[in-house]
Backbone as numpy.savetxt, mean C-alpha at the origin, in Angstrom:
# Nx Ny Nz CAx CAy CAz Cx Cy Cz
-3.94 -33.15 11.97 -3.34 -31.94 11.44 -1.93 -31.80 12.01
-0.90 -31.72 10.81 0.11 -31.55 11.55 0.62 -30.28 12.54
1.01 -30.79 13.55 1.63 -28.76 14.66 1.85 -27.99 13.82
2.94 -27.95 12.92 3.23 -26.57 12.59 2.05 -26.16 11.68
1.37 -26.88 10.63 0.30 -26.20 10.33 -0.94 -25.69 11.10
-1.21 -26.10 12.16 -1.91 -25.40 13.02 -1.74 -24.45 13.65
0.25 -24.31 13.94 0.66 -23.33 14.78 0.11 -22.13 13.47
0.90 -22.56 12.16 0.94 -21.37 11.01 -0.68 -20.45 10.60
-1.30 -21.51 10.62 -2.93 -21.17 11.32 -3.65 -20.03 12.27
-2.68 -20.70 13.09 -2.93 -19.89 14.93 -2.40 -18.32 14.39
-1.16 -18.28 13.45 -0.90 -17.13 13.58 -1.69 -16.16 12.35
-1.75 -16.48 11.12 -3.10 -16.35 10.58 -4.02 -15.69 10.98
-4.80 -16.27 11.85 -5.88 -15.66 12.52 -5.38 -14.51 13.63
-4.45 -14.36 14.22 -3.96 -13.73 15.31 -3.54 -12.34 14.41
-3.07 -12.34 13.47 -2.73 -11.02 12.42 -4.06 -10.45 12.13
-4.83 -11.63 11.29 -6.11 -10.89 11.53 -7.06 -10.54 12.02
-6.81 -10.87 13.58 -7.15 -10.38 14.76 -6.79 -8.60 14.74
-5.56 -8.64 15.04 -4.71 -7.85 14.89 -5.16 -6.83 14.09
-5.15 -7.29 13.00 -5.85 -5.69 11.53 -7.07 -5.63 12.01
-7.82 -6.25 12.31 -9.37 -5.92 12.64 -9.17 -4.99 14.02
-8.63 -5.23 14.94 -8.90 -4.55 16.46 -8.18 -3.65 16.46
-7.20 -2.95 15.33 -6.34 -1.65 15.69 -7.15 -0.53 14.73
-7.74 -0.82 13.53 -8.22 0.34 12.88 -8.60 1.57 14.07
-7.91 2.55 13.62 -8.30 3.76 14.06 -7.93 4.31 15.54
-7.13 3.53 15.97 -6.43 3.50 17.26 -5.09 4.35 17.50
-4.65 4.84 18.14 -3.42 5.68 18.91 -2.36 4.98 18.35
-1.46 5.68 17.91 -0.17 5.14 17.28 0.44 3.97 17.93
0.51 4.61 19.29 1.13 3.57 20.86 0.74 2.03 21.00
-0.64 2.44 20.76 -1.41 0.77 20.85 -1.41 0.22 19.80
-1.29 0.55 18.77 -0.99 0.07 17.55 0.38 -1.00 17.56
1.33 0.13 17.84 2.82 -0.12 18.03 2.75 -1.19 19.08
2.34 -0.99 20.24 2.48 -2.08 21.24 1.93 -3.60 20.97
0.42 -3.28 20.02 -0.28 -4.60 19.72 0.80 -5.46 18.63
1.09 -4.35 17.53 1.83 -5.36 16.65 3.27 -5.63 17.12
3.59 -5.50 18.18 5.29 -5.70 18.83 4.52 -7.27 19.76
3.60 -6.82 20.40 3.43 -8.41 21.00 3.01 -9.19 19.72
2.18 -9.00 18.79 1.92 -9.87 17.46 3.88 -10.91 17.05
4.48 -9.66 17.01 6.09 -9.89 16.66 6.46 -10.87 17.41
6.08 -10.55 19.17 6.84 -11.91 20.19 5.84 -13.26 19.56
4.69 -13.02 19.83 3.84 -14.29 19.58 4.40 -14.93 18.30
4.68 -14.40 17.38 5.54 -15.18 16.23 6.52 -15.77 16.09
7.70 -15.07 17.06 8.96 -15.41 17.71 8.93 -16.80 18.79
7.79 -16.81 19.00 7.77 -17.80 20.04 7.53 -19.02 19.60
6.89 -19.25 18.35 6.66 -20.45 17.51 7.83 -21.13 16.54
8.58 -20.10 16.52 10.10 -20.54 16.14 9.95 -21.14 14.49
8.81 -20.59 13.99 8.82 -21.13 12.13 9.53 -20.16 11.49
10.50 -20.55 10.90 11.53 -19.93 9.89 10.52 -18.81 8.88
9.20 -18.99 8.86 8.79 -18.32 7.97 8.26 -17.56 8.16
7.80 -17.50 8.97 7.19 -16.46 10.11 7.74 -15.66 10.36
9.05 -16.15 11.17 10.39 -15.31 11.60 10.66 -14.32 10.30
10.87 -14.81 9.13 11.29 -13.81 8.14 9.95 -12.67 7.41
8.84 -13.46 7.57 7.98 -12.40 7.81 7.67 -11.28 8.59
8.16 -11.04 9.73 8.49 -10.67 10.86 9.07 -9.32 10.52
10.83 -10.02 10.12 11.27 -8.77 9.31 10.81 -8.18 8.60
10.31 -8.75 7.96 9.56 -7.30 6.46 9.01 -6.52 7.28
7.37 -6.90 8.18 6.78 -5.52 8.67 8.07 -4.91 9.80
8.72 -5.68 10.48 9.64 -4.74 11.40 10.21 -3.48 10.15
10.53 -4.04 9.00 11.22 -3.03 7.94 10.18 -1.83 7.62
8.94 -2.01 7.48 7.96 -1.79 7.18 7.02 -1.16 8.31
7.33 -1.05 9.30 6.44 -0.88 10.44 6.53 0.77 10.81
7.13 1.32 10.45 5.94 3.05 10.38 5.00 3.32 9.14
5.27 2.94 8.32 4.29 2.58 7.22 3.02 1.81 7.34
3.32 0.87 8.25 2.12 0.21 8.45 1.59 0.74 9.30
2.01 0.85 10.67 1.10 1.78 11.63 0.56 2.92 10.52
1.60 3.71 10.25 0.64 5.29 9.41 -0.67 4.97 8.74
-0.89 3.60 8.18 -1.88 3.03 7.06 -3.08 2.86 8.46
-2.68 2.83 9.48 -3.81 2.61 10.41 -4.12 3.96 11.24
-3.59 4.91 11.73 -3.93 5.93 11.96 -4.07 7.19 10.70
-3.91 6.77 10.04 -4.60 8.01 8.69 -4.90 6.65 7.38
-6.24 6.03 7.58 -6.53 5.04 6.64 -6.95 6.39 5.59
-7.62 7.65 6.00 -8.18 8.38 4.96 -7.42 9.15 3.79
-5.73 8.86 3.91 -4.68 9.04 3.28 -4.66 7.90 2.27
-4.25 8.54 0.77 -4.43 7.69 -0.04 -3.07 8.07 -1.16
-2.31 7.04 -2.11 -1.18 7.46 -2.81 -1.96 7.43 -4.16
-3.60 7.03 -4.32 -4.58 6.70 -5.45 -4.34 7.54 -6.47
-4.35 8.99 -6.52 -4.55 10.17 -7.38 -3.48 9.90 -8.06
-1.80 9.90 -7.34 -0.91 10.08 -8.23 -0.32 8.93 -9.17
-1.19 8.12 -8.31 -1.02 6.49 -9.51 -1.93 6.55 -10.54
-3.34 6.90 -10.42 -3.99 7.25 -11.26 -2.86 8.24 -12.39
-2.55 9.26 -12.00 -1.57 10.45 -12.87 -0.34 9.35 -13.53
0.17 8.37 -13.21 0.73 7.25 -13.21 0.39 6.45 -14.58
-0.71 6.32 -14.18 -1.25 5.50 -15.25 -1.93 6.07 -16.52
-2.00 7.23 -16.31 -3.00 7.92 -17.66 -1.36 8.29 -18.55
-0.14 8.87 -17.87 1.01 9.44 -18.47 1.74 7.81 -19.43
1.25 6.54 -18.67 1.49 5.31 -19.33 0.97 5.56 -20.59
-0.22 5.31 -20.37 -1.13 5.01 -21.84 -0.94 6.04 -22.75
-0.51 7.49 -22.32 -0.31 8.07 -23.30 1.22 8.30 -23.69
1.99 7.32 -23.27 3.46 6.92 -23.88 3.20 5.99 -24.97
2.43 4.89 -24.38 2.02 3.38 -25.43 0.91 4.28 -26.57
0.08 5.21 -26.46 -0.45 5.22 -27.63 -0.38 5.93 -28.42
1.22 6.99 -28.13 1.59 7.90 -28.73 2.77 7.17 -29.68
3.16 6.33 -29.50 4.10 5.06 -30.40 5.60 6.00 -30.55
5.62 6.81 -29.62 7.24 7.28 -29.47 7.12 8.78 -29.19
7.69 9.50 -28.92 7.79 10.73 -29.02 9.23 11.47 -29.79
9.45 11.93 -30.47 11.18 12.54 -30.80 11.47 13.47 -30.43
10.40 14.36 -29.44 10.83 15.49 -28.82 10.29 15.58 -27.31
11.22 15.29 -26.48 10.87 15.19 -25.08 10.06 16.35 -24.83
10.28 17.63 -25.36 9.12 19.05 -24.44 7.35 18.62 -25.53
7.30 17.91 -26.37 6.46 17.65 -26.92 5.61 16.62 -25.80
6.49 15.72 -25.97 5.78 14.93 -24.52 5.17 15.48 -23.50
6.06 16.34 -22.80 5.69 16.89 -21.72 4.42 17.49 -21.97
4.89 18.18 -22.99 3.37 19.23 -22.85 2.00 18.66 -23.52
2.02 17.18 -23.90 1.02 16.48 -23.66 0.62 15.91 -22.96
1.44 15.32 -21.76 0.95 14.77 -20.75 0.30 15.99 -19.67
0.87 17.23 -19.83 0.57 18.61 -18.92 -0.58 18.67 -19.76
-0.82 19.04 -21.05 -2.06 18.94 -21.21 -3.15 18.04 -20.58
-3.40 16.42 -21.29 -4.08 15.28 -20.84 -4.67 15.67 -19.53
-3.22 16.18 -18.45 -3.67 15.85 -17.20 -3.97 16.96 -16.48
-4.11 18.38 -17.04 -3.93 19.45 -16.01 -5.31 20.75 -16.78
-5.17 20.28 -17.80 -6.46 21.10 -18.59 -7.70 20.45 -18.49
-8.70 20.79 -17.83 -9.89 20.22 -17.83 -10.48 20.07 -18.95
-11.92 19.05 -19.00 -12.57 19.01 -20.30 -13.60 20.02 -19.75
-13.95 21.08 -21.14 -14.95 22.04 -20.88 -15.60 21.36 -22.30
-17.11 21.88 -22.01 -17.81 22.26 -23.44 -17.82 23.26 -24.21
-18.15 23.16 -24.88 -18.24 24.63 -26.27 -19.11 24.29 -27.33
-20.09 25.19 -27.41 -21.11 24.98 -28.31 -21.09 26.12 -29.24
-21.45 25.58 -30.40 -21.70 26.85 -31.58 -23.31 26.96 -31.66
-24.05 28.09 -31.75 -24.48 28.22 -32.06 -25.81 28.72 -31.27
């Protein structure tokens, strides 16, 4: 096996070391675990790694937050996201923007009730 694929390996497993042993942990230790994760990467000196590196450094209150509030979710408003899609595509245009609106405010904000005759 060649080194660097073993090193790239080594680190692999060490990240997902990493996501497994911080769920639900203190911001601090979080922060501290994935800053030594950062040296241990730095120390292997792979260009690709290294630039991986940057992203979560770019990324790294976001990622901690995803580990101390996993029960936080952006789900609902993508869901709201996606229903206001489909009803762009299956409305085949609109020519009056407050028409729109007040179908998607409908779709999404008026519940379905029943009503029976009789």
């Amino acid at each position: 096996l060649h080194p660097d694929l073993q090193t790239a390996y080594d680190i692999k497993e060490a990240y997902q070391a990493w996501f497994d042993t911080n769920k639900r942990k203190e911001r601090r230790d979080v922060r501290q675990t994935l800053h030594d994760f950062y040296q241990l990467v730095r120390d292997t000196h792979l260009p690709e790694f290294i630039k991986a590196i940057g992203t979560l450094e770019r990324w790294e209150t976001e990622i901690i937050n995803a580990f101390i509030y996993p029960h936080l979710s952006n789900g609902f408003v993508e869901g709201i996201n996606n229903r206001t899609k489909v009803i762009k595509r299956t409305s085949y245009g609109f020519k009056n923007f407050s028409r729109f609106r007040a179908k998607i405010l409908a779709q999404h904000f008026i519940k379905d009730f029943d009503i029976s005759v009789g």
